[in-house]
C-alpha positions as CSV (number, residue, x, y, z in Angstrom):
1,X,76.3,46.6,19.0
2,X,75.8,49.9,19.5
3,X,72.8,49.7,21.5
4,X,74.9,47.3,23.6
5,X,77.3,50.1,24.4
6,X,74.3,52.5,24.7
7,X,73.2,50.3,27.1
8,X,76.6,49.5,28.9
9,X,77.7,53.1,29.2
10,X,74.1,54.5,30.6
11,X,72.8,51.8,32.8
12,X,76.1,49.5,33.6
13,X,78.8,51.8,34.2
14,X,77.0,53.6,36.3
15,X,75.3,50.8,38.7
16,X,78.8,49.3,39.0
17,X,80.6,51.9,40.2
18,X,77.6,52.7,42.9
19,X,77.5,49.3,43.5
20,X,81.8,49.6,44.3
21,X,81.3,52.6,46.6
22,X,78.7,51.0,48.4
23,X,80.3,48.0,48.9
24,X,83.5,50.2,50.0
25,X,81.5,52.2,52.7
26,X,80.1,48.6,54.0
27,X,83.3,47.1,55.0
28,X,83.6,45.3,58.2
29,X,87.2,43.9,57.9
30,X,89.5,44.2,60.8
31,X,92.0,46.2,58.4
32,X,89.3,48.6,57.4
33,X,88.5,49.2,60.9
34,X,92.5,49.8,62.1
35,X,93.1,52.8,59.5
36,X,90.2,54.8,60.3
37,X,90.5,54.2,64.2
38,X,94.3,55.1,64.7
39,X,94.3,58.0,62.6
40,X,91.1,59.7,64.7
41,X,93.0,58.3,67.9
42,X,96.0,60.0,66.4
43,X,94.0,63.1,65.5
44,X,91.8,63.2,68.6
45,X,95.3,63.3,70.9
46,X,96.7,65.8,68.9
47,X,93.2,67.7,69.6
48,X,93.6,67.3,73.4
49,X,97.4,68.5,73.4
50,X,96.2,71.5,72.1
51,X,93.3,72.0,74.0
52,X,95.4,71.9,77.0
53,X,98.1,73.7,76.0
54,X,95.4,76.3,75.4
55,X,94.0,75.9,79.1
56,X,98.1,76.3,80.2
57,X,98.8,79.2,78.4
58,X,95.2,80.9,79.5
59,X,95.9,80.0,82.9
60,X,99.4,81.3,82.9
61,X,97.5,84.6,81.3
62,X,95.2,84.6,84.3
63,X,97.9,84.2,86.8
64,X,100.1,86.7,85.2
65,X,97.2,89.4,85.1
66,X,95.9,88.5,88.8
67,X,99.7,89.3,89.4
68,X,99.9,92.6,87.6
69,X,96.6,93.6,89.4
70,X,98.0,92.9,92.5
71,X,100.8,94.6,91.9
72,X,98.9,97.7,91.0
73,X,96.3,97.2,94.0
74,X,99.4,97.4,96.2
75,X,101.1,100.3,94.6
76,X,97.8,102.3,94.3
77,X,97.5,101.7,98.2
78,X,101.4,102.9,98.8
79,X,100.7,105.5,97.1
80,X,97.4,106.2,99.1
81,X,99.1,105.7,102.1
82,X,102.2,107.9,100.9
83,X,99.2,111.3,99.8
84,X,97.1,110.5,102.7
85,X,97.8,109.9,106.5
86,X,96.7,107.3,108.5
87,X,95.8,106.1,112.1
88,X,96.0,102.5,112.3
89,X,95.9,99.8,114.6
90,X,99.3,98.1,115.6
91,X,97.7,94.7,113.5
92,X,97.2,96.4,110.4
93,X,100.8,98.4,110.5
94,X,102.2,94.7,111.5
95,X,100.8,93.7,108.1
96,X,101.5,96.1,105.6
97,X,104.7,97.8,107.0
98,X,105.7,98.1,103.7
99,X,103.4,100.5,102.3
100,X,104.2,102.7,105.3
101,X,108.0,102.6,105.3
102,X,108.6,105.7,102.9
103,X,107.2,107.6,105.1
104,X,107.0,108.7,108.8
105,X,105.7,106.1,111.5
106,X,104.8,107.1,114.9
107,X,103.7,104.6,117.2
108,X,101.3,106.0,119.7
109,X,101.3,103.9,123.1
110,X,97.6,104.8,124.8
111,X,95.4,103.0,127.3
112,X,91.2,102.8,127.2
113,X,91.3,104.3,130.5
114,X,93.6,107.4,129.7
115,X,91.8,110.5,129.3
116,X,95.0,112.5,127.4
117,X,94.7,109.3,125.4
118,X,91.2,109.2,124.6
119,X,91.3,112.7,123.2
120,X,94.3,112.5,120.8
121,X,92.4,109.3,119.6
122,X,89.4,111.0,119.5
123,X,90.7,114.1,117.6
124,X,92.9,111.5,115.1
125,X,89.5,109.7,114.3
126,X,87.4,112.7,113.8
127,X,89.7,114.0,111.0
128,X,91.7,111.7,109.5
129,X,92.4,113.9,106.8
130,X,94.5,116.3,109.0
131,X,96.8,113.9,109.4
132,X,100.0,114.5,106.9
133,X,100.6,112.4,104.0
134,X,102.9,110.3,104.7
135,X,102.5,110.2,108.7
136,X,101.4,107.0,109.9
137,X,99.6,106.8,113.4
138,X,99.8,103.3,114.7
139,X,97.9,102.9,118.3
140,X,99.5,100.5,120.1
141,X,97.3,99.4,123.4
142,X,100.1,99.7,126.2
143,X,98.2,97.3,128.9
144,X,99.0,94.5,125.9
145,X,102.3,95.7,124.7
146,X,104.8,95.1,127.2
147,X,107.5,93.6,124.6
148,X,107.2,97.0,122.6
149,X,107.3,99.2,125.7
150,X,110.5,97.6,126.8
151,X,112.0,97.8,123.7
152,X,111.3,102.0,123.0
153,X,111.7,102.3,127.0
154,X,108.2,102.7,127.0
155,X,107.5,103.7,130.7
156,X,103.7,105.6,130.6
157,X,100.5,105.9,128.2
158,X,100.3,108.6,126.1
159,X,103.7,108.1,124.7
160,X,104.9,108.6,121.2
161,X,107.7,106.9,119.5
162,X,108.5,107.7,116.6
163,X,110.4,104.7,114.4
164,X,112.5,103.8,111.0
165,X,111.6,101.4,108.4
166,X,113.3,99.0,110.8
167,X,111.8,99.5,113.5
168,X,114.5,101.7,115.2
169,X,114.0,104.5,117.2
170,X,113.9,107.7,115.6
171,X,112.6,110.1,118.5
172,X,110.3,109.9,121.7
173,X,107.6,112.3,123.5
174,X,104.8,112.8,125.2
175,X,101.7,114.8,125.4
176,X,100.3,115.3,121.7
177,X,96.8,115.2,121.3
178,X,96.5,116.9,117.6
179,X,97.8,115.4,114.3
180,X,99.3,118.2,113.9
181,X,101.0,118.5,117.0
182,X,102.4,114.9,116.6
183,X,103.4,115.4,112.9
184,X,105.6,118.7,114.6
185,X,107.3,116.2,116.5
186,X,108.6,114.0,114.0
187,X,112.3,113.8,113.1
């Protein structure tokens, strides 16, 4: 008897219960299959609700910092525009009025074929940096600007108007060819 339960404990014990796993893992019943398949479909959704959350919140990060840097770009170039003058084209003032409205905008009515007018713009894009911060310059072209000149009264090239954050009419003259002398103008 007691080589019996030698025998059982060593050699029988043993192959049965590998012979019960194996049989366990080898399973092809429909109710063996159902357990294992809704909890990794259960597990695999929960997976892809928060991968996507993830993307949504790292989007929303992106979008939030592309907003900031925006932001930033277009305070940096207020500022810019506020320490610095400019000369600008009637199109880019159109554009960015904001960034100019703290300051002092003069819009500068001149033709190609004026020669007072080719020398102030020749003098205002030699040296940009004598141009006050805070002065913008805009050249409008006064062959293509009839709505404008009628609006300012606008009756010959070479003609300055100087105007308000809405547009108004703050003061009018003629003859500057200098920043400086234009800047001595304003109001």
């Amino acid at each position: 008897m007691t080589n019996t339960r030698v025998f059982i404990a060593r050699f029988a014990l043993p192959l049965a219960a590998t012979a019960l796993v194996l049989t366990a893992c080898g399973s092809n019943t429909a109710s063996d299959q159902a357990v294992p398949a809704v909890a990794t479909s259960a597990a695999a959704e929960a997976m892809e609700s928060e991968a996507m959350e993830s993307e949504a919140m790292e989007s929303e990060a992106m979008e939030s910092e592309a907003m900031e840097s925006e932001a930033m770009e277009s305070e940096a170039m207020e500022s810019e525009a506020a320490a610095t003058g400019a000369y600008i084209t009637l199109a880019e003032y159109q554009g960015s009025k904001d960034m100019y409205a703290a300051g002092d905008v003069v819009l500068f009515f001149a033709a190609d074929w004026c020669p007072t007018c080719q020398e102030a713009t020749t003098n205002l894009e030699a040296d940009p940096a004598a141009i006050p911060g805070g002065l913008a310059i805009v050249r409008v072209d006064y062959d293509d600007s009839d709505e404008l000149k009628q609006k300012y009264g606008v009756t010959t090239q070479h003609t300055f108007v100087q105007v308000d954050a809405d547009g108004n009419e703050v003061a009018k003259w003629t003859g500057s060819v200098t920043a400086d002398e234009i800047a001595k103008q304003t109001a």
